[in-house]
C-alpha positions, 0 to 999 in steps of 0.5 A: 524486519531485520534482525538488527533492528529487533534485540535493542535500539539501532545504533545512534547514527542510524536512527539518525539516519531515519530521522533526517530522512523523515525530516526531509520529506516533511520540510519539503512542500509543507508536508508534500512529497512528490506523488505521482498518482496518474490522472485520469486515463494518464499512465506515466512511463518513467525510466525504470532504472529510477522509480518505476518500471514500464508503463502499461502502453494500449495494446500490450500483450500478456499470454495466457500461460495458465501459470500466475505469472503473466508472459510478455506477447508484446513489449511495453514501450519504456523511456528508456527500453531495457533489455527484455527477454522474450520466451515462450511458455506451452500453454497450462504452464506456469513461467519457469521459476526464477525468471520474470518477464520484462525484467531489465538488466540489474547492476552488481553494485551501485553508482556512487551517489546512488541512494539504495532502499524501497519502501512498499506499501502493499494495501487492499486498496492502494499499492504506495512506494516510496524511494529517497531521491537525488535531491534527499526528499521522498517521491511517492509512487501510487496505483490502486490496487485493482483491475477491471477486464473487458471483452475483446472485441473490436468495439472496446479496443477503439474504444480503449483507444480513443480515451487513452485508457492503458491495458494489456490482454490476458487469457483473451480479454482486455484488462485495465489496472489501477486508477484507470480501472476505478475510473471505468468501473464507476462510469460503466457501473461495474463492480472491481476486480480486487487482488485483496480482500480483507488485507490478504491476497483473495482467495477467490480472485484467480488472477490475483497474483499476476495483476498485483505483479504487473501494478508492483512493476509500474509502482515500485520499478526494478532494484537499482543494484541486485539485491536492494533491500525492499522493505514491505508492509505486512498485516498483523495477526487479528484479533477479531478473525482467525486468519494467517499472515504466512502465505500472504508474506510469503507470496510477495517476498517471492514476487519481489525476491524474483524482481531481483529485490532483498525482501524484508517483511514489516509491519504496518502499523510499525511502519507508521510509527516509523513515518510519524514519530520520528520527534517522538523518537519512535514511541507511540501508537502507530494505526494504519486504517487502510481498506481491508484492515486496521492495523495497530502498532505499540513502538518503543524507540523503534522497537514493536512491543505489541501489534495486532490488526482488526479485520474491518477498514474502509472496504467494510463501510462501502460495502455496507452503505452499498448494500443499504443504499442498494448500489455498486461497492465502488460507487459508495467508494467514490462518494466517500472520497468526493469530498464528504465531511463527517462532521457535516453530512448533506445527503442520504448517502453521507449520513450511511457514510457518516453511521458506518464510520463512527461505528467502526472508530467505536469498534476499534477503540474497544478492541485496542483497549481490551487488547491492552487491557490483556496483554502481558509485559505491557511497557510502562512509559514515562511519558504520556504517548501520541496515537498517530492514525494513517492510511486512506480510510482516515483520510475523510474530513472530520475523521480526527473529530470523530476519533477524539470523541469516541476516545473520550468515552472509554477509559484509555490504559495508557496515558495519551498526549496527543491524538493526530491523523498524519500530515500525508496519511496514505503514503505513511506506510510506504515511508516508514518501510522506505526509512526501515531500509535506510536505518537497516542499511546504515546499520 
């Protein structure tokens, strides 16, 4: 985050600034912001001088270059084209430093009237942005954040084909991104190909980088102006795994620094508490429950007191009902998100469901209670505070009944209002980074 935003509350008009955006974006539909989030096999392409970058059209090429970043065979077709440059890289090379391919031509300043700052989530299971568009509201962007490679073969291409399945071809396979991909891994029972484990880049999937490059294009888009500011969630530091934040941090502060972006690192469960205690004036408890992670912020009128994260999250439940259910990890992904209720399971599969979830709330809420239980220079709040849980993971029917009741069996340090789960809980993150970026830039 930036440095202004650290030594003392932001200035008034900028908090102003935060606030008017929140509010924008909760009067508009009853809480909805706009999301584009393709529908099954439908890839949109949208000028990407706006809010996304090319879309990834059936048959665009990527060179194998044996670098992590990917090198344009064959142009993806855009709304309107940019200027592309075309090189080619010897084979085991990585693309030379500091160029990008695909990447149009970025502005030195910005059209009056154009509204500056992006906000990104970057999930193990989703990757969300969010920009403030020409009418003040928020429009929400969203990809999953996997993959799924085919064979090259005559039979799958017309197969691609027919369905209008998007895919581009790297290092000699046909390989489908995001939405598409989860649709495909479920219907041929194909485990997924996931750029992050646990909230972090995997350390095990070789093409990690160069597919996440590719959805943060389409999602995210190219800057308006160089050097846009680009708030983007990061993890906290765990309490439950020695794991490190740096290399992570690192590797999309580069990828999105080359995009022609100006970085700035924020942490997830403060970008919550940014999104969704706007009223409170930015004091409260801010959880991001995403799929590698659950991530958990104490805010004091925007300042972070304490952050830290629990290495388990929606990943952990459907690998666990998978294995004792003995099926694939993204087939017990679509039962949970096909519309199961917590408070009312009517299957095997939703009683697992149902287990796992309410073993991992009783897991958090034990750690977030001995983490404040130890820490040191605890804030002392005048006020009784508001928990405030987000992300897709939370999003299940009967998660709020199930949070509130294993609350009440522990003996909570901290005096609490109100427990909620937030009005749009997966696109929280990406506009709580989004309303970071504005408040950083009014200042």
């Amino acid at each position: 985050m930036s440095d202004s935003l650290r030594p003392g509350v932001p200035p008034e008009d900028a908090l102003d600034k935060g606030l008017e955006i929140a509010r924008s974006h909760s009067d508009e539909n009853d809480g909805s912001a706009p999301v584009d989030r393709p529908s099954t096999f439908n890839m949109k392409t949208t000028n990407p001088t706006q809010t996304t970058g090319g879309a990834w059209t059936t048959g665009s090429t990527f060179s194998n270059t044996g670098g992590t970043t990917p090198t344009t065979g064959q142009t993806p077709t855009y709304a309107t084209p940019p200027t592309r440059t075309q090189k080619t890289t010897a084979p085991g090379l990585a693309t030379p430093t500091g160029e990008t391919s695909g990447r149009p031509e970025i502005p030195a300043t910005a059209p009056a009237g154009v509204k500056l700052g992006k906000g990104l989530d970057v999930g193990t299971a989703n990757l969300v942005s969010a920009v403030q568009n020409d009418t003040g509201g928020i429009t929400i962007k969203m990809e999953r954040n996997a993959f799924i490679d085919i064979k090259s073969d005559v039979y799958s291409k017309r197969m691609l084909t027919k369905l209008k399945v998007p895919y581009v071809v790297y290092k000699g396979h046909m390989i489908v991104l995001g939405d598409a991909a989860f649709e495909l891994s479920n219907i041929f029972g194909r485990e997924l190909r996931r750029p992050m484990k646990d909230g972090l880049i995997s350390p095990s999937e070789v093409d990690a980088l160069a597919m996440i490059r590719l959805i943060i294009e389409k999602v995210l888009g190219w800057p308006q102006v160089q050097n846009e500011p680009c708030f983007f969630s990061v993890p906290a530091a765990s309490i439950d795994r020695n794991n490190n934040i740096i290399y992570h941090q690192g590797l999309f502060e580069g990828l999105l620094r080359k995009m022609g972006f100006a970085p700035k690192p924020m942490n997830e469960g403060h970008a919550v508490c940014f999104a969704e205690l706007a009223e409170q004036n930015f004091t409260g408890i801010g959880i991001s429950c995403g799929g590698g992670m659950i991530n958990i912020c104490l805010s004091y009128k925007t300042i972070p007191c304490l952050s830290f994260s629990i290495c388990r999250g929606g990943d952990w439940i459907d690998q666990n009902v998978a294995n004792v259910l003995g099926i694939p990890s993204s087939k017990a992904t679509s039962i949970k998100e096909r519309g199961v209720d917590l408070m009312n399971p009517t299957s095997r599969e939703e009683e697992a469901i149902v287990i796992y979830y309410r073993n991992l709330i009783n897991y958090v809420l034990l750690n977030i209670k001995a983490k404040f239980e130890i820490a040191e220079n605890m804030p002392e709040f005048p006020d009784p505070i508001d928990i405030v849980c987000s992300g897709g993971t939370s999003m299940i029917k009967g998660f709020a009944e199930i949070f509130s009741d294993e609350f009440r069996k522990i003996e909570f340090p901290l005096h609490v209002r109100e427990i909620r789960r937030a009005k749009e809980p997966l696109t929280s993150v990406a506009k709580g980074c989004l309303i970071a970026a504005a408040i950083s830039e009014n200042s």
